[in-house]
PyMOL commands that place a pseudoatom at each C-alpha (Angstrom):
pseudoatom trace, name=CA, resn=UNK, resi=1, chain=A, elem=C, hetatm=0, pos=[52.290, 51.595, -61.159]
pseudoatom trace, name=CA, resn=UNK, resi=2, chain=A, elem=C, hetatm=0, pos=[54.247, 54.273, -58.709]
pseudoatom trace, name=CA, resn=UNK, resi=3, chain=A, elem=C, hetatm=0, pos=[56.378, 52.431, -56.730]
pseudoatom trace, name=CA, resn=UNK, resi=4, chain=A, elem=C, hetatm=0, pos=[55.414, 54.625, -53.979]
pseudoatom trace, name=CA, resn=UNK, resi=5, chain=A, elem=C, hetatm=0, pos=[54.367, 53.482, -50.716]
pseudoatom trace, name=CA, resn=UNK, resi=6, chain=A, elem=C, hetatm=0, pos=[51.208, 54.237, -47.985]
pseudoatom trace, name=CA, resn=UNK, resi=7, chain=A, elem=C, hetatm=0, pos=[53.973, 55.360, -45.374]
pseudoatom trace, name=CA, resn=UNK, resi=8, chain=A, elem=C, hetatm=0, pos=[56.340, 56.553, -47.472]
pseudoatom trace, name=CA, resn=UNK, resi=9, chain=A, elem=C, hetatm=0, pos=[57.834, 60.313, -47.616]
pseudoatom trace, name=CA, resn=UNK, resi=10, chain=A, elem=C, hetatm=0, pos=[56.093, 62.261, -50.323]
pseudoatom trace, name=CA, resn=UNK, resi=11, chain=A, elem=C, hetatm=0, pos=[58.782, 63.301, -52.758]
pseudoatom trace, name=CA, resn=UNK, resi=12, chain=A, elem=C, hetatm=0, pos=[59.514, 67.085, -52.747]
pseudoatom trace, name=CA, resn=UNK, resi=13, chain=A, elem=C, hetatm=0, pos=[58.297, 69.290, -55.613]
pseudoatom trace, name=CA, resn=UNK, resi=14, chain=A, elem=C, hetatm=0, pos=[60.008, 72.444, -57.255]
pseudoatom trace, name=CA, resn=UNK, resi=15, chain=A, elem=C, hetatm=0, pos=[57.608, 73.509, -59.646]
pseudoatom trace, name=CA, resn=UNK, resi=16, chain=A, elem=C, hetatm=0, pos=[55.323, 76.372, -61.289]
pseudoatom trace, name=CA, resn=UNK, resi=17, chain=A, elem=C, hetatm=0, pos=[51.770, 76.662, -60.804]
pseudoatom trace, name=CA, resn=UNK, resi=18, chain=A, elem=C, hetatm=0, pos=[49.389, 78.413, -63.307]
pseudoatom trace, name=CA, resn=UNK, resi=19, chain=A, elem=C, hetatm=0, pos=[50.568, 81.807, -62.169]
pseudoatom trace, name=CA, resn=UNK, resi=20, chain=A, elem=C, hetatm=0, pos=[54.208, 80.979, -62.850]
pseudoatom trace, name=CA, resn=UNK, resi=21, chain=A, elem=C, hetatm=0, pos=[54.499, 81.089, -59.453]
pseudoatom trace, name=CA, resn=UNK, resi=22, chain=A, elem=C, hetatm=0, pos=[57.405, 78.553, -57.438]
pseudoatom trace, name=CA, resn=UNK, resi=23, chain=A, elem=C, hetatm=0, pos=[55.192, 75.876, -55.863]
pseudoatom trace, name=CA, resn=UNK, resi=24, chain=A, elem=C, hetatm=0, pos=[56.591, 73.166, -53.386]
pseudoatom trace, name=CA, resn=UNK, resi=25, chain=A, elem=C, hetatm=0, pos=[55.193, 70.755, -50.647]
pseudoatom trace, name=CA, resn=UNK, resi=26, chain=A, elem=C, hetatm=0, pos=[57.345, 71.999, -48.527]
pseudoatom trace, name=CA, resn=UNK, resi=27, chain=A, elem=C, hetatm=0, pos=[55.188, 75.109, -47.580]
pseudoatom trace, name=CA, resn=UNK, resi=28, chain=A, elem=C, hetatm=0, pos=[52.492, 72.892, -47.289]
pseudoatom trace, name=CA, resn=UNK, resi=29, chain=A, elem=C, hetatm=0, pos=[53.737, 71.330, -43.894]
pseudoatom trace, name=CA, resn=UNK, resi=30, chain=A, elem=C, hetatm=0, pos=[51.129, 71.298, -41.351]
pseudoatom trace, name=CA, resn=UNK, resi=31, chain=A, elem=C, hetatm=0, pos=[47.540, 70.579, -43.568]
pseudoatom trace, name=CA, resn=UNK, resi=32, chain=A, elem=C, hetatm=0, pos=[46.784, 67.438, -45.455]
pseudoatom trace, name=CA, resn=UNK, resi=33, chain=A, elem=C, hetatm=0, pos=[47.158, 67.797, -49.350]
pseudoatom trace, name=CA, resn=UNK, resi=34, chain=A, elem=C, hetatm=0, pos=[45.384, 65.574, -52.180]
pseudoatom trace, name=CA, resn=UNK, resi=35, chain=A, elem=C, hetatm=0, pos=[47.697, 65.905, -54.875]
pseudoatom trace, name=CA, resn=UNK, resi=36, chain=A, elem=C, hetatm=0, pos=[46.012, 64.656, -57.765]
pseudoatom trace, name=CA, resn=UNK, resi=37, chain=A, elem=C, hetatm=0, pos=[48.079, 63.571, -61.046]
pseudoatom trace, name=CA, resn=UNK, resi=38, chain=A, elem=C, hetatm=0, pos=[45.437, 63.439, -64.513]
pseudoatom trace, name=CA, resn=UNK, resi=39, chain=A, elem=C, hetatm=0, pos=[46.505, 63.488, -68.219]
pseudoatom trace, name=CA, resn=UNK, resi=40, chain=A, elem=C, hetatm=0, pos=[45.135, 67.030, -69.703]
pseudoatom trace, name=CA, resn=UNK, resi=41, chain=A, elem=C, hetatm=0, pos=[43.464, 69.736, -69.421]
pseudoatom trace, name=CA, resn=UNK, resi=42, chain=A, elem=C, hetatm=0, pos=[40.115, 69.850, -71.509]
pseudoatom trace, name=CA, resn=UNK, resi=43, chain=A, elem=C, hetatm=0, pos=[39.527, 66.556, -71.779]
pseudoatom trace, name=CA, resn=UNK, resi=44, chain=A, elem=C, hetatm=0, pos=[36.075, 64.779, -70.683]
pseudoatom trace, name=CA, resn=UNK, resi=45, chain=A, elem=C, hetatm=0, pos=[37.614, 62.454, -67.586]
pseudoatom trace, name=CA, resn=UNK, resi=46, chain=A, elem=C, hetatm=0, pos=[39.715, 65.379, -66.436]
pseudoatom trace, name=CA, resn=UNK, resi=47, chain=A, elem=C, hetatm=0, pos=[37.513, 68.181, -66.527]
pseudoatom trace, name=CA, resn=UNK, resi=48, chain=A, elem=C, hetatm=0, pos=[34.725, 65.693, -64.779]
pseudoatom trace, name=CA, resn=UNK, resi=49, chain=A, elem=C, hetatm=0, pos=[37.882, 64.860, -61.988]
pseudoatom trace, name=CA, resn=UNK, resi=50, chain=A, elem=C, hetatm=0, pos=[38.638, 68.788, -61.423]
pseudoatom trace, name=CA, resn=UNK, resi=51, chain=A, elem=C, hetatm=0, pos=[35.128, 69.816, -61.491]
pseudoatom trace, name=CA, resn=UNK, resi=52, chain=A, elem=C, hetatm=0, pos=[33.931, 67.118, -58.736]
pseudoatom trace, name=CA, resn=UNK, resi=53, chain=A, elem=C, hetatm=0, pos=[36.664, 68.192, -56.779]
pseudoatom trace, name=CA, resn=UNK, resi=54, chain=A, elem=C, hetatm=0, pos=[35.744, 72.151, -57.232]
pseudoatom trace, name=CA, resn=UNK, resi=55, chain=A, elem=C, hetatm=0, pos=[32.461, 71.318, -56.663]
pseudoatom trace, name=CA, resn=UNK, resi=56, chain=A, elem=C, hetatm=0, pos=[33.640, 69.905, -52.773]
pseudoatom trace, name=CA, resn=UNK, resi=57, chain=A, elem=C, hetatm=0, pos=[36.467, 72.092, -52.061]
pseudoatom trace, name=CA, resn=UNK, resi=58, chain=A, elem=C, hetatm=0, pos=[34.952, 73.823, -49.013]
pseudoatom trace, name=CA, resn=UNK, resi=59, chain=A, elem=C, hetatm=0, pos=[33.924, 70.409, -47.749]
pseudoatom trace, name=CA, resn=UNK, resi=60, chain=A, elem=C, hetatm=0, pos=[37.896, 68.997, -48.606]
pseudoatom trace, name=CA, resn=UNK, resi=61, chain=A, elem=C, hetatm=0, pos=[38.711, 72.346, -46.704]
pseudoatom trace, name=CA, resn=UNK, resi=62, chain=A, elem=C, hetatm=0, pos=[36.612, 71.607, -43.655]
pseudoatom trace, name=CA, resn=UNK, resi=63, chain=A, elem=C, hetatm=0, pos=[37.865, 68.540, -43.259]
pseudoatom trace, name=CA, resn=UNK, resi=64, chain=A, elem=C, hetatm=0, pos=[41.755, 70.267, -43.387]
pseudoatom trace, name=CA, resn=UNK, resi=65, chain=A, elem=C, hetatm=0, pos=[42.863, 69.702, -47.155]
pseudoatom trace, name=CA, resn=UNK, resi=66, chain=A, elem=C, hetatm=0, pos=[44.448, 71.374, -49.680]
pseudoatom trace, name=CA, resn=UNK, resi=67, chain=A, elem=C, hetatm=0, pos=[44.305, 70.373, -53.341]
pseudoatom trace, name=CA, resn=UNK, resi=68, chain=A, elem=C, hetatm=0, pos=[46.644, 70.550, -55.998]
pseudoatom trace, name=CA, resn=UNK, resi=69, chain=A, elem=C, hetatm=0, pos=[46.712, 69.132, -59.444]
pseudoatom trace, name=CA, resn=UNK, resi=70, chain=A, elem=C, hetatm=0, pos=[49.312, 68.074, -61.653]
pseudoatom trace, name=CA, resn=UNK, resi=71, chain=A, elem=C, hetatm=0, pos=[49.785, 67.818, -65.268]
pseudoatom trace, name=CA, resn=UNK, resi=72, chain=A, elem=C, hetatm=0, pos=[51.978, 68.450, -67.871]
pseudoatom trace, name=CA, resn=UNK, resi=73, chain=A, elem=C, hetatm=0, pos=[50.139, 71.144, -69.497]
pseudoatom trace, name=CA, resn=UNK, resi=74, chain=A, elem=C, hetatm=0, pos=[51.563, 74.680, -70.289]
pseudoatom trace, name=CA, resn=UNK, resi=75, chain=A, elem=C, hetatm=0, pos=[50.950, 77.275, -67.440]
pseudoatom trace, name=CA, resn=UNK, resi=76, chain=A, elem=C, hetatm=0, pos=[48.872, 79.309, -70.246]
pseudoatom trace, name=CA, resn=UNK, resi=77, chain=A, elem=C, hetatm=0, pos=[46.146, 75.983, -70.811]
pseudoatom trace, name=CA, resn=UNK, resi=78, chain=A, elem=C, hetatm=0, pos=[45.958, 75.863, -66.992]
pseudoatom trace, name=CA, resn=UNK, resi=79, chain=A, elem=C, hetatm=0, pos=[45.212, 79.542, -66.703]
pseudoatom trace, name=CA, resn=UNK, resi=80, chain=A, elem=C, hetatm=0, pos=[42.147, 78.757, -69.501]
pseudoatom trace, name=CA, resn=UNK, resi=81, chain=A, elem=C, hetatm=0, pos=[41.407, 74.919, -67.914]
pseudoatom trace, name=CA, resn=UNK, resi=82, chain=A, elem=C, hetatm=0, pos=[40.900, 77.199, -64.341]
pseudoatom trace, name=CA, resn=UNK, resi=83, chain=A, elem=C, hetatm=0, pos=[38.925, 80.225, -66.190]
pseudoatom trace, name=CA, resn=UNK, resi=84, chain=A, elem=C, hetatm=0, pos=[36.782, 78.145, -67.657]
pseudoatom trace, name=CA, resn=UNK, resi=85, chain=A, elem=C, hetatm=0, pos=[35.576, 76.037, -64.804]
pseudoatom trace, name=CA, resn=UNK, resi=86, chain=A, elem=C, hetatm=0, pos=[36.221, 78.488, -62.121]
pseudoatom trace, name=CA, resn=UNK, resi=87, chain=A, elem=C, hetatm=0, pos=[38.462, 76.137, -59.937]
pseudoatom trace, name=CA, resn=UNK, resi=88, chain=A, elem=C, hetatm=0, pos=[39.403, 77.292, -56.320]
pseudoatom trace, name=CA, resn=UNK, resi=89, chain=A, elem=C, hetatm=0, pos=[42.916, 75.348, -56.521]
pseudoatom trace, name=CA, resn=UNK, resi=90, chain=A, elem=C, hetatm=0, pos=[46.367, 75.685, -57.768]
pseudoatom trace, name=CA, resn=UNK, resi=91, chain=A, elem=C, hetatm=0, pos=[47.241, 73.476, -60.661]
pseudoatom trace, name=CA, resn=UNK, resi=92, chain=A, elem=C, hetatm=0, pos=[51.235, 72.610, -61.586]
pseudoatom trace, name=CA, resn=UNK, resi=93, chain=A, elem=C, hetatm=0, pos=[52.811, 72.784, -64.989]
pseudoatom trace, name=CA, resn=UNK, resi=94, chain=A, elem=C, hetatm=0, pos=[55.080, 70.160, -65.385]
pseudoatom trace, name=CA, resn=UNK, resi=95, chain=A, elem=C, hetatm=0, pos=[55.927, 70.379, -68.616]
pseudoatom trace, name=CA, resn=UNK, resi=96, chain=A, elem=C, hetatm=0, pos=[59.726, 68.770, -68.128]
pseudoatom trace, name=CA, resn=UNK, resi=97, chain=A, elem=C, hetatm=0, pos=[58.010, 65.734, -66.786]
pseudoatom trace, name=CA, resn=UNK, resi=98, chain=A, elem=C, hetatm=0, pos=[60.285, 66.265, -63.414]
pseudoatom trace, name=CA, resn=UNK, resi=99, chain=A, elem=C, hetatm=0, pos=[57.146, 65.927, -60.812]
pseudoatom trace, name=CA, resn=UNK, resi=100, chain=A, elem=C, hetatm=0, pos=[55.646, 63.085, -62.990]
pseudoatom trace, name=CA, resn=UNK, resi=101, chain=A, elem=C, hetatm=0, pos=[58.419, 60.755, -63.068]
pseudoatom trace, name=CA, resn=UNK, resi=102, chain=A, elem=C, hetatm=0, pos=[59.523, 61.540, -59.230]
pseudoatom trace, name=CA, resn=UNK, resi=103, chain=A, elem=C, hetatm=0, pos=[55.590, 60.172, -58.543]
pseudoatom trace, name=CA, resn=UNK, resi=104, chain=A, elem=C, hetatm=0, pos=[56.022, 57.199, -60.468]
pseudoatom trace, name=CA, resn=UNK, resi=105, chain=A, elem=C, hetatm=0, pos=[52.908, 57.712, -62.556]
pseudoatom trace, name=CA, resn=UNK, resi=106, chain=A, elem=C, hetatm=0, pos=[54.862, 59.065, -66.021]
pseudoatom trace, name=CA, resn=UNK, resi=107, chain=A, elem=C, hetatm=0, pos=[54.133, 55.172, -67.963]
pseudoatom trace, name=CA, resn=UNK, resi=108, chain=A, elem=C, hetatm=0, pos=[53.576, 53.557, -71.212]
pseudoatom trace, name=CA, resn=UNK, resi=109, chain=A, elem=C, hetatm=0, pos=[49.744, 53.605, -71.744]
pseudoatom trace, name=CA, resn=UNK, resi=110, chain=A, elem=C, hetatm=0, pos=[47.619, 51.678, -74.597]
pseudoatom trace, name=CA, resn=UNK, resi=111, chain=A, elem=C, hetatm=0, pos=[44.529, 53.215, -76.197]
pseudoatom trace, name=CA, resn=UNK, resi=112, chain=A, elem=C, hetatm=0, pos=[42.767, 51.990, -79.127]
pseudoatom trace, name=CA, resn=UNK, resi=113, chain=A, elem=C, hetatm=0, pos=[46.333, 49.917, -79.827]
pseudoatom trace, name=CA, resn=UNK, resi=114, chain=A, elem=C, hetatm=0, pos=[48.493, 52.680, -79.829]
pseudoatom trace, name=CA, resn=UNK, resi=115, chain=A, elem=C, hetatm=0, pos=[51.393, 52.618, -77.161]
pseudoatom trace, name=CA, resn=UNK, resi=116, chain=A, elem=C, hetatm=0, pos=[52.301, 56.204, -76.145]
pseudoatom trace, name=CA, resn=UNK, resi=117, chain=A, elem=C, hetatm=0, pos=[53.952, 57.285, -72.851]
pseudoatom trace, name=CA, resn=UNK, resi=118, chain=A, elem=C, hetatm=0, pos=[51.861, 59.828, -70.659]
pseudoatom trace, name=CA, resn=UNK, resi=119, chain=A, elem=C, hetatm=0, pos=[49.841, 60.053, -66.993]
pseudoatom trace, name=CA, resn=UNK, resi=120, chain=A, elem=C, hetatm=0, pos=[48.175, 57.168, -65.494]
pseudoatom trace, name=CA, resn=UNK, resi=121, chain=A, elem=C, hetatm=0, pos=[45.533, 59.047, -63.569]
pseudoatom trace, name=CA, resn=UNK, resi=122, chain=A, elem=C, hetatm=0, pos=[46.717, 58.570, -59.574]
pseudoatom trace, name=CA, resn=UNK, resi=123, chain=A, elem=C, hetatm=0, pos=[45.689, 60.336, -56.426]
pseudoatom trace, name=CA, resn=UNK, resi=124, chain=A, elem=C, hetatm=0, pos=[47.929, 60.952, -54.126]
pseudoatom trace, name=CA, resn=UNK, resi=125, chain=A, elem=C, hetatm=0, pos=[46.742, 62.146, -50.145]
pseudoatom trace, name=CA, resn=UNK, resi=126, chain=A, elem=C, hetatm=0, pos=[49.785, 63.324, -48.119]
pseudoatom trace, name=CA, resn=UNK, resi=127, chain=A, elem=C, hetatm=0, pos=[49.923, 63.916, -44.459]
pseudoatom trace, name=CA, resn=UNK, resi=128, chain=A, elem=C, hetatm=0, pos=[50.998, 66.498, -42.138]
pseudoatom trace, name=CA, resn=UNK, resi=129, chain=A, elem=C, hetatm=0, pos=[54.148, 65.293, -42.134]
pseudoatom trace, name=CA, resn=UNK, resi=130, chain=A, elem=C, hetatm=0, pos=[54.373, 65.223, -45.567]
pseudoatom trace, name=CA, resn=UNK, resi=131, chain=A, elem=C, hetatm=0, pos=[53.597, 61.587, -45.625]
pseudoatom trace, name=CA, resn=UNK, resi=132, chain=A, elem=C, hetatm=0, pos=[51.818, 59.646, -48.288]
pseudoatom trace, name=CA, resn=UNK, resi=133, chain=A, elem=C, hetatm=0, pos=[48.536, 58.335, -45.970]
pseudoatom trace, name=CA, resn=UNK, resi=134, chain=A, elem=C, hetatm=0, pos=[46.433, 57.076, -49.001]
pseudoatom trace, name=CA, resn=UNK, resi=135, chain=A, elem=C, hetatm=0, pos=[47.397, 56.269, -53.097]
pseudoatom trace, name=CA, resn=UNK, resi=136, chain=A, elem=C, hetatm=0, pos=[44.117, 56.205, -54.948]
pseudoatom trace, name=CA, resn=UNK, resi=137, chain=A, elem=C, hetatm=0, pos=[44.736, 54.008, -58.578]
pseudoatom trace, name=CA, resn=UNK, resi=138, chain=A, elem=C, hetatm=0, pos=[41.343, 53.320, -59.338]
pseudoatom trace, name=CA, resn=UNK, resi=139, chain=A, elem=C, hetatm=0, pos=[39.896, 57.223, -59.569]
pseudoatom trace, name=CA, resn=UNK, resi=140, chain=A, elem=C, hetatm=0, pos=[36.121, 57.867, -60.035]
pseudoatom trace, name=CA, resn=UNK, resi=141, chain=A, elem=C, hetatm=0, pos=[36.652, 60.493, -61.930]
pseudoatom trace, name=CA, resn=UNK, resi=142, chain=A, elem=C, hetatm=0, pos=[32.815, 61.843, -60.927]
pseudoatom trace, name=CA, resn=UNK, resi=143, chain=A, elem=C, hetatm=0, pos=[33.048, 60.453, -57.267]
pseudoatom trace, name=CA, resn=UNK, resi=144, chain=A, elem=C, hetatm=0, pos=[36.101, 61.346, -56.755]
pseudoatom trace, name=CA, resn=UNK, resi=145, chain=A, elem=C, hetatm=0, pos=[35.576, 63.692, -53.298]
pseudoatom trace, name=CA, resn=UNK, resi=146, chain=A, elem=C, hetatm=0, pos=[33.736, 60.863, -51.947]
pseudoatom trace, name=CA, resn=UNK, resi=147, chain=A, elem=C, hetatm=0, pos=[37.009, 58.792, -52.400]
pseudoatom trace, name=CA, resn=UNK, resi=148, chain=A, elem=C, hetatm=0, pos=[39.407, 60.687, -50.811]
pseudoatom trace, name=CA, resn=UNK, resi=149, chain=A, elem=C, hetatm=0, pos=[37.042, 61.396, -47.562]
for i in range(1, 149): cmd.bond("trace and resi %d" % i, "trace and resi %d" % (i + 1))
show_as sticks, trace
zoom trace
């Protein structure tokens, strides 16, 4: 669990999105962001989270957000993840774990009795301000629009 707080300051990012181009939240002052952390690219949960959300980004839009994903994929599997399923958003590479960790959501998981360390699928929807207004733990991974509005 993040120890990250409704209330609290969203921690800064310095990172690279799919482009290799410097992202930070910083530049996003001014519009409401749902920065959403999920393990990898491909995968069946992931793919169903991204696509729900490309599916609704002109609603997310209308109603004054900006969406960004996070995971620790390679800029190059991004590049293919977006290709593929024609998403409208930026996605960050965090391949040195930096933004992960900072979020809190970088944690020892269990599958199938295996303990490995990875992303524990969180939702983060910053302010404005650059506030964090809402943490979303429990993600419908197919609903997941209708969560954040």
């Amino acid at each position: 669990m993040s120890n990250l707080k409704i209330g609290d300051r969203a921690p800064e990012i310095n990172a690279i999105d799919q482009n290799e181009k410097s992202i930070n939240l910083e530049s996003y002052k001014g519009k409401k962001v749902v920065l959403y952390f999920y393990p990898k690219d491909m995968t069946p949960g992931c793919t169903a989270q991204s696509c729900n959300l490309s599916d609704n980004y002109q609603l997310l839009q209308q109603k004054g957000y900006e969406v960004i994903g996070v995971s620790c994929d390679s800029v190059k599997r991004h590049q293919k993840f977006i290709e593929k399923h024609n998403l409208p958003f930026n996605l960050i590479s965090d391949e040195d774990k930096k933004v992960v960790s900072d979020y809190g959501v970088w944690q020892l998981k269990k599958f199938m009795g295996r303990e490995y360390m990875g992303i524990v699928r969180t939702t983060f929807i910053i302010d404005e301000k650059g506030l964090i207004s809402d943490i979303i733990s429990k993600v419908n991974t197919k609903e997941h629009t209708a969560q954040i509005i």
